[in-house]
Rosetta silent file (secondary structure, phi, psi, omega in degrees, C-alpha in Angstrom):
SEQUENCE: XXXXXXXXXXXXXXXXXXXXXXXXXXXXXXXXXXXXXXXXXXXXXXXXXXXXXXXXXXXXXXXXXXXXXXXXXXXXXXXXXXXXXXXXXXXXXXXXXXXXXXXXXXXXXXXXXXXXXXXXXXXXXXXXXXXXXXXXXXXXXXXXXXXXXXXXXXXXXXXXXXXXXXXXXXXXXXXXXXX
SCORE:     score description
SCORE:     0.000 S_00000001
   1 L     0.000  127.466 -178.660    0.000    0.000    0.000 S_00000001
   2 L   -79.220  145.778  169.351    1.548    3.423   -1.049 S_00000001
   3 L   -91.850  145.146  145.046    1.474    6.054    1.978 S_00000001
   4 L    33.213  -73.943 -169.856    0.627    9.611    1.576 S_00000001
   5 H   -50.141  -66.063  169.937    4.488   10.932    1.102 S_00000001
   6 H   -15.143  -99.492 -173.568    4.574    7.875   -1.668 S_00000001
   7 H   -11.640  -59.256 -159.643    1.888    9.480   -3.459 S_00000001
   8 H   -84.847  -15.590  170.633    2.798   13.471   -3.383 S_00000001
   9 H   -53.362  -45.448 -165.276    6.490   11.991   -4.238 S_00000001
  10 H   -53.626  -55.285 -171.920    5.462   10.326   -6.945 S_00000001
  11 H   -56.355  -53.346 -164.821    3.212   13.703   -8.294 S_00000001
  12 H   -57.808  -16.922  173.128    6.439   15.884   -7.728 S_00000001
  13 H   -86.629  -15.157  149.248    8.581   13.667   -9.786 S_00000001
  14 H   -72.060  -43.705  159.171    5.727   13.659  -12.408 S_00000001
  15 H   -67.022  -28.443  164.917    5.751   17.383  -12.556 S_00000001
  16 H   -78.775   13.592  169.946    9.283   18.026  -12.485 S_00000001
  17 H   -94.881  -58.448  146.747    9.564   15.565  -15.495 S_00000001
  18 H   -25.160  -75.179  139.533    7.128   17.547  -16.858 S_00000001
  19 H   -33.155  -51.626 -173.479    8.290   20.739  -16.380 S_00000001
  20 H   -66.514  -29.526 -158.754   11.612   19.183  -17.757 S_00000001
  21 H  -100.477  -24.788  172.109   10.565   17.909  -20.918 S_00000001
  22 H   -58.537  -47.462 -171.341    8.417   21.120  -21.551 S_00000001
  23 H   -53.567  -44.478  167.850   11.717   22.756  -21.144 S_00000001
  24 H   -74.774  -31.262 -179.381   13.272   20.560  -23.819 S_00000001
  25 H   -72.662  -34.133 -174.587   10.624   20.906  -26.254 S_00000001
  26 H   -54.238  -50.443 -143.049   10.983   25.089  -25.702 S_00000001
  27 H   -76.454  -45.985 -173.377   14.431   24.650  -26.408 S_00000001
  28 H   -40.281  -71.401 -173.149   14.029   22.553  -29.394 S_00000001
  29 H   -40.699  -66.933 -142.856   11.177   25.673  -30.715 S_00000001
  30 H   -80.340  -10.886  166.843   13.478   28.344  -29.930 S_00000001
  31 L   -94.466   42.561 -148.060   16.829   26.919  -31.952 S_00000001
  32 L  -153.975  -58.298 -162.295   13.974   25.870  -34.479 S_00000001
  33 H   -84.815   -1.644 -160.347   13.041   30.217  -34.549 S_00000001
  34 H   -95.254  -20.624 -175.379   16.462   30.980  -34.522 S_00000001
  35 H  -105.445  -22.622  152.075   17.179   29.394  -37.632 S_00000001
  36 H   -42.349  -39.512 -157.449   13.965   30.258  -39.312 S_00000001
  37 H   -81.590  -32.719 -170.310   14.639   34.284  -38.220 S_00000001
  38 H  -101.476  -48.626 -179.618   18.229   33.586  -39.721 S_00000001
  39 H   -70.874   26.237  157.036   17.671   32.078  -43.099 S_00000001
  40 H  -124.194  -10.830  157.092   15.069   34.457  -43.522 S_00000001
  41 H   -66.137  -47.797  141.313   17.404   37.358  -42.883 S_00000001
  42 H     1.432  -75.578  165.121   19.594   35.740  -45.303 S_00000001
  43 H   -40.863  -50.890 -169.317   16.839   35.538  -47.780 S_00000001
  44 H   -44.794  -60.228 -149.959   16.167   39.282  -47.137 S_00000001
  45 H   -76.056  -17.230  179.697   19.470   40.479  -47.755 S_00000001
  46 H   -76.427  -72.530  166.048   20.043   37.796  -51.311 S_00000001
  47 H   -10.712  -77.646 -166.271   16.577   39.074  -52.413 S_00000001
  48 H   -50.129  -45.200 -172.350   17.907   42.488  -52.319 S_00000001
  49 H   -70.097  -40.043 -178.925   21.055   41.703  -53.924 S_00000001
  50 H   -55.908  -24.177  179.206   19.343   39.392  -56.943 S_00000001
  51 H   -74.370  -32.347  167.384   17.344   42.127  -57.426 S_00000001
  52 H   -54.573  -50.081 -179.921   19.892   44.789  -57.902 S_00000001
  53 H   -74.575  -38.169 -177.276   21.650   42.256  -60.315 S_00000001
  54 H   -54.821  -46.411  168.143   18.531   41.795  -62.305 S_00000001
  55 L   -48.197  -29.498 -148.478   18.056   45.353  -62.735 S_00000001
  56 L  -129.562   -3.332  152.677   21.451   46.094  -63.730 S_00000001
  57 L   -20.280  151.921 -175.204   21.448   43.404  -66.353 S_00000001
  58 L  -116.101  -27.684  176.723   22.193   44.552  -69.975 S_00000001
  59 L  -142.019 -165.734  177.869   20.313   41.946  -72.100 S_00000001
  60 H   -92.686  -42.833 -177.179   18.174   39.114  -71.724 S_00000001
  61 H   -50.006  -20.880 -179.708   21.007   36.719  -72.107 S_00000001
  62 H   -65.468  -77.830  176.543   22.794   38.374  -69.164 S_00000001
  63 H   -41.461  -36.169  178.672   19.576   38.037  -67.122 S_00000001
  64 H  -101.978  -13.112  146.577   18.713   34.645  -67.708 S_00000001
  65 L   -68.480   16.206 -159.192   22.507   33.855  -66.704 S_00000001
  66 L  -126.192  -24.011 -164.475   22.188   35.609  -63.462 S_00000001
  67 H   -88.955  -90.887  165.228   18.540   33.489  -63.034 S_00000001
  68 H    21.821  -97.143 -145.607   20.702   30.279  -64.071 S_00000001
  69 H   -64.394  -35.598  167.913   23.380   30.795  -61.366 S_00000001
  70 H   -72.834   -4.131  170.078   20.774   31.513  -58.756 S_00000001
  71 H   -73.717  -48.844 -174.636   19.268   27.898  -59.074 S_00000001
  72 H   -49.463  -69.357 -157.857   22.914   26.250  -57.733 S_00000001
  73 H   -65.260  -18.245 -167.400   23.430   28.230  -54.216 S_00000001
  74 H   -72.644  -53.608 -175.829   19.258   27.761  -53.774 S_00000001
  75 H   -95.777   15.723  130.959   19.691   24.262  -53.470 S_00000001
  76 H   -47.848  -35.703 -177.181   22.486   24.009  -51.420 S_00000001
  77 H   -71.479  -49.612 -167.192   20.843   26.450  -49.040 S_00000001
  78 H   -63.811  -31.596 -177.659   17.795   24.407  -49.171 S_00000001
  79 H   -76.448  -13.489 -179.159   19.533   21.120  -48.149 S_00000001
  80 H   -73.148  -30.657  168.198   21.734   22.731  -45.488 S_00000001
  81 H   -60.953  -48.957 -134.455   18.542   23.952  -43.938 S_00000001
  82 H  -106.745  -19.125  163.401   17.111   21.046  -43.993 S_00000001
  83 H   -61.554  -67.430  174.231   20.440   19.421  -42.195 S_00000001
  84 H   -38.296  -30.616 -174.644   20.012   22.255  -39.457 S_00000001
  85 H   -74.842  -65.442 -178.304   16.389   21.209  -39.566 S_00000001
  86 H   -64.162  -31.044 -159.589   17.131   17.619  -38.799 S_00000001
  87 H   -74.714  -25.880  165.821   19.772   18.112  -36.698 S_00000001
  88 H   -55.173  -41.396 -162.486   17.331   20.494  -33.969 S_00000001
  89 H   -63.100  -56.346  167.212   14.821   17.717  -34.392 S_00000001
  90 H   -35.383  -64.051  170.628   17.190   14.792  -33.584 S_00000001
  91 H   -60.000  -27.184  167.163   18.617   16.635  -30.681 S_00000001
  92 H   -75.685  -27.878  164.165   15.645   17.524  -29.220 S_00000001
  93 H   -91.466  -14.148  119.389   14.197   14.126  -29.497 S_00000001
  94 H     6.816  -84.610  175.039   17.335   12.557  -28.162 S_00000001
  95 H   -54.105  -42.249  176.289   17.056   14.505  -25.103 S_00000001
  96 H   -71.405  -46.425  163.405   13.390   13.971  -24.513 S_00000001
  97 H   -30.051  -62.016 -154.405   14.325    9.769  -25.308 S_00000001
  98 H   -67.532  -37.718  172.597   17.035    9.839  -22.417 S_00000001
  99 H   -46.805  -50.623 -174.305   14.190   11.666  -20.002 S_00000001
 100 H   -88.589  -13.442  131.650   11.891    8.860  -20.861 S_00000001
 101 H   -46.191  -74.064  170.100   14.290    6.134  -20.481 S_00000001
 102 H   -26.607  -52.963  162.439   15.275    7.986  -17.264 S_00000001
 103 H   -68.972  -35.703  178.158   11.838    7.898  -16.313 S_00000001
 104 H   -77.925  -46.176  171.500   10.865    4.511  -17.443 S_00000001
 105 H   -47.184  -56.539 -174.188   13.999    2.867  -15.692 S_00000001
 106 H   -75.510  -35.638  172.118   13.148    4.475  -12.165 S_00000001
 107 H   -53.643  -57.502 -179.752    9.221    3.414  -12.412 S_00000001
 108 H   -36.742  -33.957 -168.805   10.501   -0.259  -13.552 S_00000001
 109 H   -93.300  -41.898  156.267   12.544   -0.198  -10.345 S_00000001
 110 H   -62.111  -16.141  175.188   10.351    0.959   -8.465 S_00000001
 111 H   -72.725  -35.654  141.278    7.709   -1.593   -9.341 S_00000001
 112 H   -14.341  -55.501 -155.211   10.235   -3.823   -8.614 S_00000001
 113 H   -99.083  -15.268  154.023   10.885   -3.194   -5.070 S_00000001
 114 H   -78.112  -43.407 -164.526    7.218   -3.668   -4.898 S_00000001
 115 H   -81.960  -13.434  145.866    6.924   -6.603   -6.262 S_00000001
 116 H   -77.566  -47.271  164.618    9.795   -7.681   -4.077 S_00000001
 117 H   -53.487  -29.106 -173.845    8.357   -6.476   -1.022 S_00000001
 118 H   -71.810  -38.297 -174.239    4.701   -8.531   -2.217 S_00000001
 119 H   -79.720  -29.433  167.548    7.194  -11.458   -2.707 S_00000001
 120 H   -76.660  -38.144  172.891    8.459  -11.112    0.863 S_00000001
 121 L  -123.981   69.932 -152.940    5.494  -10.832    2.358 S_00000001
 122 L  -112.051  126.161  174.946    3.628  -13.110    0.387 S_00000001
 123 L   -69.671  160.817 -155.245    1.581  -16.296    2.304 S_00000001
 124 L   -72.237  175.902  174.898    3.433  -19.605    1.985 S_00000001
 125 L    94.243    3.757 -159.402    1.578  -21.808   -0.843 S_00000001
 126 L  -113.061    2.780  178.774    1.837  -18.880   -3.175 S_00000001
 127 L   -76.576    5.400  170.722    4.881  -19.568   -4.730 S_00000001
 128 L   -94.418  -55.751 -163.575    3.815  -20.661   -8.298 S_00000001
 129 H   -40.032  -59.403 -157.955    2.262  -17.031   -8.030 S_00000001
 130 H   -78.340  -82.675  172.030    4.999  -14.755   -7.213 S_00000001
 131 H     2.117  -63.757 -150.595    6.819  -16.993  -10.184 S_00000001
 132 H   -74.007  -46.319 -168.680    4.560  -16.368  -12.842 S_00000001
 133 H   -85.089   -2.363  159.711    4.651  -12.382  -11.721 S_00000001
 134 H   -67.275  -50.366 -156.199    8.331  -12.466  -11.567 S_00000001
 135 H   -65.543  -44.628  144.567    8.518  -14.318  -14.837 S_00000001
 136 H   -26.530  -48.377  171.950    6.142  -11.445  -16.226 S_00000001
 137 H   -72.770  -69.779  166.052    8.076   -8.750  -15.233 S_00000001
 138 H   -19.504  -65.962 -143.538   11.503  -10.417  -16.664 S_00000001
 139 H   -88.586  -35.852  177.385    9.542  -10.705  -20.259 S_00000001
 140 H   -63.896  -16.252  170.365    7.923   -7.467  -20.032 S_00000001
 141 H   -93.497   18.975 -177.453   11.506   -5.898  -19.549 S_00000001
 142 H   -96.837  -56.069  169.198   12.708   -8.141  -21.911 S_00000001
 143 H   -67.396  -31.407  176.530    9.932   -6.812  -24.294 S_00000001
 144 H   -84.774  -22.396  147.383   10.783   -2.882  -23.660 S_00000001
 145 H   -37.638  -63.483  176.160   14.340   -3.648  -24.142 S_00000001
 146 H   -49.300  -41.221  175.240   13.844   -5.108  -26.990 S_00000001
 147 H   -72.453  -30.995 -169.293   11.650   -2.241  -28.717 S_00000001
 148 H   -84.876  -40.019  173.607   14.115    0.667  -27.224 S_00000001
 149 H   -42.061  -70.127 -162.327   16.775   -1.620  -29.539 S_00000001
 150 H   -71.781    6.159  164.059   14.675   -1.033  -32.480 S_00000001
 151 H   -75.887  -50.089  176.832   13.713    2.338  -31.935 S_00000001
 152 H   -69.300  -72.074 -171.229   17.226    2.851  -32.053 S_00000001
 153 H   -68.061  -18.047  158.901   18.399    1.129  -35.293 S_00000001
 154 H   -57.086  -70.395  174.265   15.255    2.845  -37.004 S_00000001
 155 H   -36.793  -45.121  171.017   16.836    5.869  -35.904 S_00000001
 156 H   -93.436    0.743  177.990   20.251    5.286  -37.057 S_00000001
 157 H   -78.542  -50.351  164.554   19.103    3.509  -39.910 S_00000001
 158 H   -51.671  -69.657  164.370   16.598    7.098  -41.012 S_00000001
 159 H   -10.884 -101.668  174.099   20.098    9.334  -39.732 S_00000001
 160 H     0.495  -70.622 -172.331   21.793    7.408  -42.435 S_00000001
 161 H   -81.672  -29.831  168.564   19.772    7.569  -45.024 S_00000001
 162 H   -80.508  -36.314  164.103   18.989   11.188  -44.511 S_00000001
 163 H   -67.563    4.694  155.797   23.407   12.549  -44.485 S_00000001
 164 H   -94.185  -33.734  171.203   23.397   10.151  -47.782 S_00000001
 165 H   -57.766  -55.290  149.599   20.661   11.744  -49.100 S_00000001
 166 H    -7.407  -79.636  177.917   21.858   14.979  -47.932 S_00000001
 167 H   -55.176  -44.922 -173.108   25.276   14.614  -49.143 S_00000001
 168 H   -71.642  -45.978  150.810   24.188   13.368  -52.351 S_00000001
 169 H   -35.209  -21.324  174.824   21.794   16.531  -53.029 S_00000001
 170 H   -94.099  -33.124  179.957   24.849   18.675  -52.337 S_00000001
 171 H   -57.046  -54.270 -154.613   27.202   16.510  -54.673 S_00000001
 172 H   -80.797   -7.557  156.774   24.972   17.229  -57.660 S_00000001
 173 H   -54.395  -38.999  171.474   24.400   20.459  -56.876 S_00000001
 174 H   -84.133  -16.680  177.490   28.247   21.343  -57.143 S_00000001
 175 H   -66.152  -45.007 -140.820   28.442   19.031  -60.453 S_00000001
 176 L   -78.175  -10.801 -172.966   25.540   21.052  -62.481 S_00000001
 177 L   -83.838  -36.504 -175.664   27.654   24.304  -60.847 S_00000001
 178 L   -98.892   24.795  122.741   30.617   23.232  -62.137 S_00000001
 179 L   -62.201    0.000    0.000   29.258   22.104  -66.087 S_00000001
């Protein structure tokens, strides 16, 4: 049976978990605005300049070489955002993973130490019981192991596939610049 303290422990370790993970998602937003506010300053100040160049063009051939040349650096920009992009996302869900591991570890242990204490003071004849709900416990942490494994090689298996994709979007960007 939990007592009283049990209880309001339990809430304060659910709100400061809370509170923590809120904290991590904020952070996540605000390197998320920071990079939005700067590739859109970027943007401003390129704007300004393409425009200037357009303007000061002499023919159309001139013009549609200056349009040309502005296709290359676009998509570089766009996949390097789009790095910056994953890499806030990654880190931020990272962080929130090890909190919820973190969290998930200390309930399993505590559920534990109940289920040890239940096991201690458990009446005799009951011992196929306390078996079965040990044996339970073993496979369900057996089973949540197993799943935080593949959660994980999904992850580095996406990771992968997005810095090859990545890279290769950057390769052919510098071929067609340099043809």
């Amino acid at each position: 049976m939990l007592t009283a303290e049990q209880v309001i422990a339990a809430h304060k370790s659910n709100i400061e978990t809370l509170f923590g993970l809120t904290n991590k998602a904020f952070e996540g937003v605000e390197k998320l605005v920071e990079l939005n506010l700067q590739v859109a300053r970027a943007a401003i100040g390129e704007v300004a300049e393409n425009t200037k160049a357009a303007f000061s063009a002499k023919d159309a051939q001139e013009f549609m070489s200056l349009q040309a040349g502005l296709l290359q650096p676009a998509a570089e920009k766009a996949a390097a955002y789009s790095r910056h992009l994953y890499d806030i996302a990654a880190a931020t869900s990272a962080d929130i993973g090890k909190v919820a591991e973190a969290q998930a570890a200390e309930a399993q242990a505590k559920f534990l130490s109940v289920v040890d204490t239940a096991v201690k003071n458990a009446p005799a004849g009951s011992e196929n019981a306390v078996a079965l709900v040990k044996s339970a416990v073993a496979a369900a942490n057996n089973a949540f192991e197993g799943v935080q494994k593949a959660v994980k090689q999904a992850t580095d298996v996406a990771e992968a596939n997005f810095q090859a994709i990545s890279t290769q979007a950057t390769k052919a960007t510098k071929v067609k610049r340099a043809a």
